[in-house]
C-alpha positions in Angstrom: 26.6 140.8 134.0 26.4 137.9 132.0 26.4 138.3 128.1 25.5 135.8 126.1 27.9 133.9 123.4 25.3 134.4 120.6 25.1 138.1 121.7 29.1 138.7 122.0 29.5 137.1 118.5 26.5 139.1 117.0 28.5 142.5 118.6 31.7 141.4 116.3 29.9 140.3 113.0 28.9 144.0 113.0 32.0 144.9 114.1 33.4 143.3 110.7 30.2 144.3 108.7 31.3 148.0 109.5 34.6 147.2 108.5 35.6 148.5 111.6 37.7 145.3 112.3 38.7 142.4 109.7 39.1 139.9 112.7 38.1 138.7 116.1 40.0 136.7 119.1 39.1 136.2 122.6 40.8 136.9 126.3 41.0 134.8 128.8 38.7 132.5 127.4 38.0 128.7 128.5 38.3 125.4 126.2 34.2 126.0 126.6 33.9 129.2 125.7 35.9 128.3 122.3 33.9 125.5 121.6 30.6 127.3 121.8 31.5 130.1 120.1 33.3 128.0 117.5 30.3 125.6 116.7 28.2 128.9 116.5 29.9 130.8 113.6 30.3 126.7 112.1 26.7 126.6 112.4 25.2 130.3 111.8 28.2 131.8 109.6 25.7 134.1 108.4 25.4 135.2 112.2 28.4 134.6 113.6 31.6 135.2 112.8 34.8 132.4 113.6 37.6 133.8 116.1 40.7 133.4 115.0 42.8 133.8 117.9 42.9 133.7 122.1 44.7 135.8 124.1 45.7 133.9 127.7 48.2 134.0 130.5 51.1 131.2 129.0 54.3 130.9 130.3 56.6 128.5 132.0 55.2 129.0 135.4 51.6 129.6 134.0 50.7 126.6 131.8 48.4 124.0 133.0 45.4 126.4 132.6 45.8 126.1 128.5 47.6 123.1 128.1 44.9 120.9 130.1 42.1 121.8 128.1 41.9 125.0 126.3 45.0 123.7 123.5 43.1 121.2 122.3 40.2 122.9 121.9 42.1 125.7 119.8 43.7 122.8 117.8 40.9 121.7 116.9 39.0 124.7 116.0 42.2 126.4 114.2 42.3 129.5 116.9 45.8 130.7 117.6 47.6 131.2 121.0 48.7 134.8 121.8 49.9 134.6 124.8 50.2 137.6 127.3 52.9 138.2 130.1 55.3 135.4 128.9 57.6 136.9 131.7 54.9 136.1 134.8 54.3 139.7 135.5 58.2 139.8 135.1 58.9 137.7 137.7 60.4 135.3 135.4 63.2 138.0 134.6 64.3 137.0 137.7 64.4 140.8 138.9 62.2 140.4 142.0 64.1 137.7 143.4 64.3 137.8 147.1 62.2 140.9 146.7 64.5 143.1 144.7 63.2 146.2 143.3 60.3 145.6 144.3 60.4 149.3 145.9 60.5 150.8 142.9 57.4 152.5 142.4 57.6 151.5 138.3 57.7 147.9 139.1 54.8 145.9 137.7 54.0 144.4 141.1 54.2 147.2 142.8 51.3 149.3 140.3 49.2 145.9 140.1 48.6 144.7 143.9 47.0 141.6 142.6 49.9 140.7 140.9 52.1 140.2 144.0 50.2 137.4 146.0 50.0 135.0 142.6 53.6 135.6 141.8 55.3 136.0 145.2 53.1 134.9 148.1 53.3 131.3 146.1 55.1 128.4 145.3 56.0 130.7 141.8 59.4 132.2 144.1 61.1 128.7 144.2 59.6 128.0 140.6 61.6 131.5 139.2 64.8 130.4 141.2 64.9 127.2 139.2 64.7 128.6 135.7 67.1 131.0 136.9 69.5 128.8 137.9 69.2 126.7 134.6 69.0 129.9 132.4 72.7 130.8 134.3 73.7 127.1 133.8 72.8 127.3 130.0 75.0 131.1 129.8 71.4 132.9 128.9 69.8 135.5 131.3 66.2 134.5 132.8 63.8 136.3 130.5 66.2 134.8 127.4 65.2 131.2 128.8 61.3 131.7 129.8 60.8 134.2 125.9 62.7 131.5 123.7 60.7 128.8 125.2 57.7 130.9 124.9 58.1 132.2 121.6 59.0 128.3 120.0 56.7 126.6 122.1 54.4 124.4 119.2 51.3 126.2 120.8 51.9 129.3 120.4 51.5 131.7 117.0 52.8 134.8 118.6 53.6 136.4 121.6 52.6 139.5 123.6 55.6 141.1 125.1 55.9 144.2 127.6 59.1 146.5 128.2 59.2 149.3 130.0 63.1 150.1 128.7 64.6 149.9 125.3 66.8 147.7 127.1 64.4 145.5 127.9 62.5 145.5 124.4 66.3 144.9 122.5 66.8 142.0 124.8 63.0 140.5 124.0 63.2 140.6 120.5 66.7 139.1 120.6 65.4 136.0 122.6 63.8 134.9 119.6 66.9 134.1 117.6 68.0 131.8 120.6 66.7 128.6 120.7 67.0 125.8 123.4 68.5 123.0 123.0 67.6 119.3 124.0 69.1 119.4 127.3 67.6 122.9 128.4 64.3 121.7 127.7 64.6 118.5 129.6 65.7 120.3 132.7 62.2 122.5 131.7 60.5 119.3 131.7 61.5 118.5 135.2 61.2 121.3 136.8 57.5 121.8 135.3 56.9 118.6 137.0 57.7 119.8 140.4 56.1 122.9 139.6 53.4 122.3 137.8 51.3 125.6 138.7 53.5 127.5 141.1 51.5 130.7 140.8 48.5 128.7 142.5 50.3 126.8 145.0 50.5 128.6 148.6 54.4 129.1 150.0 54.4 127.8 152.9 57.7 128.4 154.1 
């Protein structure tokens, strides 16, 4: 059913009215929708109230979505990146490589079905191999690599994280005290440029 932008906005300004909430962000939103919505509250500020912040997919295999379009538009309109699943469903941990645990019945693309064509039937297999080869080139494990360049990445305010383990949350939070140096994030650049959006990309082999 389609909801209009006016009506959405009108929903959170009493929302805020009620005090029930001192700000709003979107989810999965386009460079559109944040424009409209943005010159709404700009124009009606009475009305409408201005998000603050967006919530998409961002990652190293999941970029050109935001960074063709929807960046700008959140630069321009002061709305902050939150990005969700910086690890690619976990993929980018580097864990389901070659299809390891994968049987496990806790594994994320095992619960989520939908999950496992976008991050496995795709191009996004040899994508993961090649960040984890550079992460174990640069002495850092996969999700150290793909969560530092996440979390410093001059897009992004904050970032959404996932664990499952306290290993897993100890080795996230950690990841933010590493950053990568000049080197590491020209082999990112090249790699990016021969997978550019893996996770859409068929495997044909």
């Amino acid at each position: 059913t389609y909801v209009s932008f006016e009506e959405q906005l009108a929903a959170c300004q009493e929302l805020i009215r009620a005090k029930k909430v001192r700000y709003i962000g979107v989810s999965n939103e386009s460079a559109f929708g944040v424009c409209m919505m943005a010159g709404l509250a700009k124009q009606y500020p009475e009305l409408y109230p201005k998000i603050v912040s967006i919530q998409n997919s961002y990652s190293l295999v999941v970029r050109k979505d935001y960074e063709a379009g929807v960046a700008e538009a959140c630069f321009h309109h002061k709305v902050g990146l939150l990005p969700y699943s910086p690890l690619a469903g976990g993929s980018l941990s580097g864990k389901y490589r070659d299809g390891q645990n994968l049987e496990k019945s806790k594994a994320r693309l095992t619960m989520f079905p939908g999950y496992m064509e976008r991050y496995l039937g795709s191009l996004n297999e040899a994508a993961v191999n090649a960040y984890c080869e550079l992460a174990e080139r640069s002495n850092l494990t996969p999700s150290q690599l793909a969560l530092s360049w996440c979390y410093h990445n001059e897009l992004v305010c904050s970032t959404i994280i996932g664990a499952t383990t306290m290993e897993q949350l100890e080795e996230n939070i950690k990841a933010y005290d590493i950053k990568l140096d000049k080197s590491i994030s020209e082999e990112i650049s090249q790699i990016y440029k021969k997978y550019t959006d893996p996770t859409k990309a068929k495997n044909e082999e």
